[in-house]
C-alpha positions as CSV (number, residue, x, y, z in Angstrom):
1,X,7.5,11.7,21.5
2,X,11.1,11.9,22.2
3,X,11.9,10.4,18.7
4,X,10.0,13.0,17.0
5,X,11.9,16.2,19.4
6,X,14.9,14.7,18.1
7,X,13.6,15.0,14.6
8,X,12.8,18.2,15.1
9,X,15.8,19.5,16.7
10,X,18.2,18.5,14.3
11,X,17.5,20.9,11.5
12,X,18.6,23.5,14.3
13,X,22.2,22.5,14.0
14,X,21.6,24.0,10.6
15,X,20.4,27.6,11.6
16,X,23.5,27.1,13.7
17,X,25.3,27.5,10.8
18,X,23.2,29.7,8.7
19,X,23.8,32.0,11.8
20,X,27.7,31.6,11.4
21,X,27.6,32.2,7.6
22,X,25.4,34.9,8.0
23,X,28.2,36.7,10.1
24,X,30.7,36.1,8.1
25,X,29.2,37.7,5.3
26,X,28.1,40.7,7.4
27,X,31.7,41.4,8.0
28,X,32.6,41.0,4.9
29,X,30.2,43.4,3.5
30,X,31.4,45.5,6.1
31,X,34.8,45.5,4.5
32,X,33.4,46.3,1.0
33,X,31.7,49.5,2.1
34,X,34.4,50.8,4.3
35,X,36.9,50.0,1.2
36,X,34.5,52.2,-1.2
37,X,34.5,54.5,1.1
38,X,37.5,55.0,1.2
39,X,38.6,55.1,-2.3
40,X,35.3,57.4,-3.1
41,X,37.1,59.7,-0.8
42,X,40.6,58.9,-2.9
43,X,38.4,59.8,-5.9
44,X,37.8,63.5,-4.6
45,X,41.3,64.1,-5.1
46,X,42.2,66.4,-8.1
47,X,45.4,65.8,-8.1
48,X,45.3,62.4,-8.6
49,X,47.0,60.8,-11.3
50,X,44.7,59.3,-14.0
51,X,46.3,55.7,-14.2
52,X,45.9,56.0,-10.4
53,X,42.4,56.9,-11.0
54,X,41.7,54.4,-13.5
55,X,42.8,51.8,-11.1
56,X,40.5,53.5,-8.5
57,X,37.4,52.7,-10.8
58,X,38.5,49.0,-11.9
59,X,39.1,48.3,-7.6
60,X,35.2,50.3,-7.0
61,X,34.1,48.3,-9.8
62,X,35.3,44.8,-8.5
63,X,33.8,46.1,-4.7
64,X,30.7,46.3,-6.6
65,X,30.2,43.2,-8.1
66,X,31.7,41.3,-4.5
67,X,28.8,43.2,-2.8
68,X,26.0,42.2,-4.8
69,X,27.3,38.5,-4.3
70,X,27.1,39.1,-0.6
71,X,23.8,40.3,-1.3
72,X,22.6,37.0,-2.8
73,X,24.6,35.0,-0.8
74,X,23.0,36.6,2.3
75,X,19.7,36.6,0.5
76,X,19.5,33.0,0.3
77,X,21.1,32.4,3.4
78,X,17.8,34.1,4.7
79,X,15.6,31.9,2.6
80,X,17.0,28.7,3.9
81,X,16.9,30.3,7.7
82,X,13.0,30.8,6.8
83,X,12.7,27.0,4.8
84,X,14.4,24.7,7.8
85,X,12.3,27.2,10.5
86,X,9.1,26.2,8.4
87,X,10.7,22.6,8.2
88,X,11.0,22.6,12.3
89,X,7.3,23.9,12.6
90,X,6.2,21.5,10.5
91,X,7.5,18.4,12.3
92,X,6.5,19.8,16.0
93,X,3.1,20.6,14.4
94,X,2.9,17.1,13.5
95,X,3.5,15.5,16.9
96,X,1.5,17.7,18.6
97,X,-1.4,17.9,16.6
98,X,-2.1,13.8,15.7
99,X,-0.5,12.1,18.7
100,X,1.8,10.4,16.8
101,X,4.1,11.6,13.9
102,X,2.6,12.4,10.8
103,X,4.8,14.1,8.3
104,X,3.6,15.9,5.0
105,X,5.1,16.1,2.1
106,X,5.2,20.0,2.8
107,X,8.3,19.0,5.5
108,X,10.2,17.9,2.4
109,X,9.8,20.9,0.6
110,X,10.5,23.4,3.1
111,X,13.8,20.8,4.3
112,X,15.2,20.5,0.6
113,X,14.3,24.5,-0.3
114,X,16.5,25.2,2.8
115,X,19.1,22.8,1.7
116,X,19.6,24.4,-1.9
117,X,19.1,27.7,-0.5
118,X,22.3,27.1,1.6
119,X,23.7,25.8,-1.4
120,X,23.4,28.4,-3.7
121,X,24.7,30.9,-0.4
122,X,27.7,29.0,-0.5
123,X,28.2,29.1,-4.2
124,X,27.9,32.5,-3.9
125,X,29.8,33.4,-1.3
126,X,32.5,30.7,-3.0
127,X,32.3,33.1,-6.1
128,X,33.0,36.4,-4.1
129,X,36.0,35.1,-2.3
130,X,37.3,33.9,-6.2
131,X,36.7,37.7,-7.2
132,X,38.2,39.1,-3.9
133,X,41.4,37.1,-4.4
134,X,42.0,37.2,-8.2
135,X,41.5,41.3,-7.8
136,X,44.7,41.6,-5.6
137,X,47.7,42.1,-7.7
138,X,49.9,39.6,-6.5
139,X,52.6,41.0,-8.9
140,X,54.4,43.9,-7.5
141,X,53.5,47.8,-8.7
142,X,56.2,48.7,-10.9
């Protein structure tokens, strides 16, 4: 019995992290939407300069694109939140219900879904920190 709690509980370190990731990426969507905000607000402005304008539009289009990698990123951070709890169920299911462990091949599924789904999440979220940083000018405005 104790061998197959400790089964069990080990996919939890996992939502652990899935619960950290998930987070971070809230706050960083958070950042994205205030920043639009802000520069939809900039945007109002008549009297702004075109080539200040311009760069306006490139900035709220790059916002754009880092918040629907959030949005994947987050979407399969859910997914693999959903596979290891399926994955957790599975293997308490399977000690309760036959007296001794008796895993299905459906615990392998739901465990490696989880796994790539964290996977791509990171990918993802590696790719929107990539656009983040290569969007800031690290040359000084002229």
């Amino acid at each position: 019995m104790s061998d197959s709690i400790q089964l069990a509980v080990a996919p939890v370190f996992l939502l652990t992290a899935v619960a950290g990731m998930i987070g971070a990426l809230t706050h960083r969507l958070a950042r994205v939407i205030d920043r639009s905000r802000v520069l939809h607000k900039e945007l109002m402005d008549e009297s702004l300069r075109p080539s200040i304008r311009d760069s306006y539009n490139q900035e709220l289009k790059n916002i754009a694109t880092r918040g629907r990698f959030i949005n994947v990123s987050m979407i399969f951070l859910v997914l693999c939140a959903i596979m290891i709890g399926l994955t957790i169920l599975e293997l308490f299911f399977a000690e309760t219900s036959g007296g001794k462990l008796m895993v299905s091949a459906f615990v392998l599924y739901t465990f490696v879904a989880g796994i790539a789904s964290f996977i791509l999440a990171l990918i993802s979220l590696l790719i929107e920190v990539l656009i983040a940083s290569y969007s800031i000018r690290w040359k000084p405005h002229n």
